[in-house]
N, C-alpha and C positions, 0 to 999 in steps of 0.2 A: 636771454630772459630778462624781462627788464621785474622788478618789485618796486612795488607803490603803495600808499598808504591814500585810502579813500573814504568819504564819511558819507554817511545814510542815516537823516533826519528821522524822528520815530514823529507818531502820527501830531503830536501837536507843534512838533517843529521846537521843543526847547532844548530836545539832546541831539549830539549827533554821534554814533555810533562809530568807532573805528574801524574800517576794514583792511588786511590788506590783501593785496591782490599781486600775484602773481603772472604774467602776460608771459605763453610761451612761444608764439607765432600766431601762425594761421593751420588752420585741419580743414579737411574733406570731410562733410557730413552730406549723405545723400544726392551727391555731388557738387554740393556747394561752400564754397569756400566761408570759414566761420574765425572767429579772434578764438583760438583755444587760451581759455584765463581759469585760474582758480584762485578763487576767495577764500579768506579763512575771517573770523573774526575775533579779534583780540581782548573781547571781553572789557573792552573799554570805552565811554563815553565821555563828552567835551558838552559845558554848557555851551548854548548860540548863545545865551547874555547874559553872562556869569553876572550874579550880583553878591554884593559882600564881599568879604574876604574870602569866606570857606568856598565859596565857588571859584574865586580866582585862583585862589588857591591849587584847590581841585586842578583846576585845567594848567597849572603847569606841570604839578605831580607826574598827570597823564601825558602830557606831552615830551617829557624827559623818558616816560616807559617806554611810548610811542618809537620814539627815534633810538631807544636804545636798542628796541626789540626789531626796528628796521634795518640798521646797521648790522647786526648781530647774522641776521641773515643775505644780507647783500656781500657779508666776510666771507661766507659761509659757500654761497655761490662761486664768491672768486676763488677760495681754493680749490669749488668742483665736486661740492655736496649734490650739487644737482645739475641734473642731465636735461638736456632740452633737446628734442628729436625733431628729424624733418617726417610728419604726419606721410607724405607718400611710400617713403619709404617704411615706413611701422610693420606693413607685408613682409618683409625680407627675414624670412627665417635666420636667427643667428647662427644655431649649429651648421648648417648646410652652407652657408657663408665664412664661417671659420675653417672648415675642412679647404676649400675652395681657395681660401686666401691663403693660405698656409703653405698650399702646395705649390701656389706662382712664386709665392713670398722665398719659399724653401729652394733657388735655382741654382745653387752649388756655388754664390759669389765668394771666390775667398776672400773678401777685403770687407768682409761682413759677416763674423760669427753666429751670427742669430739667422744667415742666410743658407747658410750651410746645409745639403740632401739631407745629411747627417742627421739636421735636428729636424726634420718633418716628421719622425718617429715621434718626437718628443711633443710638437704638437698634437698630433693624433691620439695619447695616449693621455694627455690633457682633454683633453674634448671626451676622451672618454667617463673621465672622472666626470666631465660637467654632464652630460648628459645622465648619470649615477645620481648629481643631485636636483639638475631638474626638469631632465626628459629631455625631449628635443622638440619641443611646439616653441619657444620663446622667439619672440623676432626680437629685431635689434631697438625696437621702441621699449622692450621689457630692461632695457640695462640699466640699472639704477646703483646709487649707493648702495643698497640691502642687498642688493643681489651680489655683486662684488663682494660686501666684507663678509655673506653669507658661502661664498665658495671656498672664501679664504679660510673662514673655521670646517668646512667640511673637510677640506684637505688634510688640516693638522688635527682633527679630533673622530672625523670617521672615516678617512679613506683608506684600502687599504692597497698591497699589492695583489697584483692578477697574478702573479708567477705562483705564491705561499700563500698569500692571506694575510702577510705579518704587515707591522703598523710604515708609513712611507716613510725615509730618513727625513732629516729635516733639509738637508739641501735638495732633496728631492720635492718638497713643498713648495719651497721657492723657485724651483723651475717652474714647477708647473702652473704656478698662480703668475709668472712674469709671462711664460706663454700667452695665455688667458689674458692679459694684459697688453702685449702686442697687440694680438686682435683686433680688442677696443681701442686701442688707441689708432687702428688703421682705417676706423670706422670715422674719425674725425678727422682724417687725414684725405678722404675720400670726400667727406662732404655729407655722410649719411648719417653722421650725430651732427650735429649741431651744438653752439658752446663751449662748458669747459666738460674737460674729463669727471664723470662721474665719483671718481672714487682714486684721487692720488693715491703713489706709493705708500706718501708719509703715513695716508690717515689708513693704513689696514697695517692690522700685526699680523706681523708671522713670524715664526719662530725660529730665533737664532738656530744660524745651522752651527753646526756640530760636527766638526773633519772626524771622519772615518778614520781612524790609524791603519795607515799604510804598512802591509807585508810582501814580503817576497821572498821566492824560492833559492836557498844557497844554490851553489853547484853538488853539492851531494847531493841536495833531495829534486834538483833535477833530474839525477843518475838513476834515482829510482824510480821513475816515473814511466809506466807504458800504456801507451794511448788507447791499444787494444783493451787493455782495464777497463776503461772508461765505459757507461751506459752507450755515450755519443762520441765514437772513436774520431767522425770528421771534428768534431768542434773541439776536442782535446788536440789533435794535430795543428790546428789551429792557433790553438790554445799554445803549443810547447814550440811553434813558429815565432810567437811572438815575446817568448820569451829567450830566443836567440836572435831578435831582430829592434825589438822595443816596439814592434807595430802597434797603436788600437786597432780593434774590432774593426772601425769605419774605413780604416786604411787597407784591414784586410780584406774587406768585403768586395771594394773598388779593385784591387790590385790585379792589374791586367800579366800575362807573359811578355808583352813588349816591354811592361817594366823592369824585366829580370833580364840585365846586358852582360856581356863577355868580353874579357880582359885580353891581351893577349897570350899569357900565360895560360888562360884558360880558364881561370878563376871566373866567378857568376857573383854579380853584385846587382842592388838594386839602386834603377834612378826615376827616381819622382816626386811628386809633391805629396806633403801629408797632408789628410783635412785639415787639421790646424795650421798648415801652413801655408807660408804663401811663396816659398822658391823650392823647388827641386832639391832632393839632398842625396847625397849617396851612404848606401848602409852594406857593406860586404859582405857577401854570405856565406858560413862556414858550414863545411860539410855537415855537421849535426843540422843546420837549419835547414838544405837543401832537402835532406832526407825524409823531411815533412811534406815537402812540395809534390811528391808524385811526378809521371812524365810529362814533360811539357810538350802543348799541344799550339796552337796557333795563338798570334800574338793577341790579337784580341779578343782571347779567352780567358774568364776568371781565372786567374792560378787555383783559388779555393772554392769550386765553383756548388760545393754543397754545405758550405759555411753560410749559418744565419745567425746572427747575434741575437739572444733573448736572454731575459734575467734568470727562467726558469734553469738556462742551461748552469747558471752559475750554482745550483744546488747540486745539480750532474760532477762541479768538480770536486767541490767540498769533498761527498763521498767518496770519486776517485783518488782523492787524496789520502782520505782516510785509509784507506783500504792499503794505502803505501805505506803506511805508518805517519802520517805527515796531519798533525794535529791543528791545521790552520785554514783561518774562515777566508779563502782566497777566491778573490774574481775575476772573470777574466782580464780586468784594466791592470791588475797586480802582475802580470806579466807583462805589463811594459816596465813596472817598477825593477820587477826583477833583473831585468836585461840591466836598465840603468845602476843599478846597485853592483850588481855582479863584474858591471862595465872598471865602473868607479875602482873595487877591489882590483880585479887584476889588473889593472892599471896603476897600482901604488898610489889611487887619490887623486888620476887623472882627470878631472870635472872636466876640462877644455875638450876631451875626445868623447866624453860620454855629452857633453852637449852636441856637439857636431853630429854624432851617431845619432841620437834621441829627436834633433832637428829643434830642439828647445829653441827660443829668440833669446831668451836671459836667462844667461848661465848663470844667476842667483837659483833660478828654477831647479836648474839639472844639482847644483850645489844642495839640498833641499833633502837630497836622498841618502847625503852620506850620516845623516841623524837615523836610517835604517838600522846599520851596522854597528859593531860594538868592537869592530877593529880596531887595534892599537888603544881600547879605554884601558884595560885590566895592565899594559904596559908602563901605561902614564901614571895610574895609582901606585903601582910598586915603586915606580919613578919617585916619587911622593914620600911612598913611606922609607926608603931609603935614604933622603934629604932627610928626614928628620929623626932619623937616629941617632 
């Protein structure tokens, strides 16, 4: 987009009027090709033959406003206040173009987190907010500034969740507006914006996220736990898998029976790669974990093959918890916590096996969880008040 500053003589030729003009290409009107420009006008005029002082004057005053109020927006531009479209493509429905990208975008690369199956949920579920605030007729000529910092407040002030109704966390905001944000940026990646980004990171707020305090299940209140309780006895099996294996959701969802190999002793361990990762790891299976898996049937059959990961279900455990006596707002990602935490304990503070087990990259990571436990604190104070007796 180029901006210019242009003058327009009034009728007797002694003012000239400031205009500026913005030039954003060329548009299809009627099928003829046209300069798409918009004018504005700055409410300011220049004598054609200042005379005196007060008119010389005048016209430097205005000429210092002039370039200031030019500059101001050529700044303005280059950070990406404004969007410059290619006019053929204006037709191209955005939402039907985002679903679309999403899904070639989403083709399981592990050496690209944002490429992952995993997260095509997490687009989709974005688009569904967008389309909440505003429809689905917008093509990709409607992306502007406004529209950007406008989705961005709908998400942190009206969206809510589909599972309850209740308000979205805040790291949950910031996916789904960086989603929304891929998008557009693959729109200029493509050649179907033109310019700069409409609406950088920098210049939209959203709301510090806020870490969820992490729980986990000891081994006792494991022991009281039966799946059969549960409203959704598959997703609690599931569920109490992955709290003897450290799985997520996304790992169990994948996990085929060729993943589950045999030792020669006859032990059954798993070897595979986790979505988050990017090499094969091996995780041993103990009989308690086996015992969730049901009979195995051909290799390339889901192990869990009536497991579907939804938030809804995570209200499903809360209660089955409840109902155990187990007073804790637990989701299903808390049972990878749990494995790692429970790992770390019987292991006397092993981080080096509970990383190996967990498939972590940095065992700062898997180190992370022993702020869980409250092992060995109440040792160390008495430790404490003993010194200083």
């Amino acid at each position: 987009m180029k901006i210019s500053l242009q003058k327009k003589l009034n009728k007797d030729k002694t003012k000239a009027y400031l205009i500026l003009c913005k030039y954003k290409g060329n548009k299809i009107v009627n099928g003829k090709t046209k300069a798409d420009r918009v004018r504005e006008s700055l409410g300011l005029f220049l004598w054609v033959n200042p005379k005196g002082i007060k008119q010389k004057q005048h016209n430097k005053e205005v000429e210092l406003k002039a370039d200031f109020r030019l500059k101001k927006i050529q700044t303005e531009f280059e950070s990406g206040l404004y969007n410059v479209y290619n006019p053929e493509n204006r037709k191209i429905n955005f939402t039907d173009y985002w679903l679309e990208w999403a899904d070639d975008h989403c083709t399981g690369d592990q050496t690209d987190t944002t490429k992952n199956r995993s997260n095509f949920s997490q687009f989709k579920t974005s688009l569904k907010h967008f389309k909440a605030f505003t429809g689905d007729q917008l093509t990709i000529g409607d992306i502007d500034y406004n529209l950007c910092d406008g989705f961005a407040k709908y998400l942190s002030k009206q969206a809510v969740k589909y599972s309850d109704g209740s308000k979205l966390a805040t790291s949950t905001i910031n996916t789904f507006y960086k989603k929304f944000d891929l998008v557009v940026w693959s729109l200029f990646n493509k050649e179907l914006l033109i310019g700069t980004h409409p609406a950088p990171r920098k210049l939209i707020t959203l709301p510090k996220i806020i870490e969820k305090k992490p729980e986990y299940l000891s081994i006792d209140e494991l022991k009281r736990l039966d799946y059969n309780e549960c409203d959704n006895p598959q997703y609690a099996k599931a569920f109490m898998f992955a709290c003897y294996t450290g799985l997520r959701s996304s790992d169990i969802t994948t996990l085929k029976w060729g993943d589950v190999r045999f030792k020669e002793d006859g032990s059954q361990y798993l070897y595979f790669a986790m979505e988050k990762g990017d090499k094969p790891i091996v995780v041993p299976l103990s009989q308690q974990a086996l015992k969730y898996m049901g009979e195995r049937t051909e290799d390339s059959d889901r192990a869990f093959p009536y497991f579907t990961y939804h938030g809804n279900n995570n209200n499903r455990l809360y209660y089955w918890l409840k109902l155990s006596g187990i007073n804790k707002k637990i989701t299903f990602h808390d049972s990878r916590s749990s494995f790692i935490t429970n790992t770390i304990l019987l292991t006397n503070g092993n981080v080096e096996v509970a990383q190996r087990l967990s498939g972590h990259k940095d065992i700062r990571t898997t180190a992370g969880y022993n702020k869980l436990t409250d092992e060995g604190k109440d040792e160390a104070i008495s430790l404490f008040d003993k010194a200083l007796q």
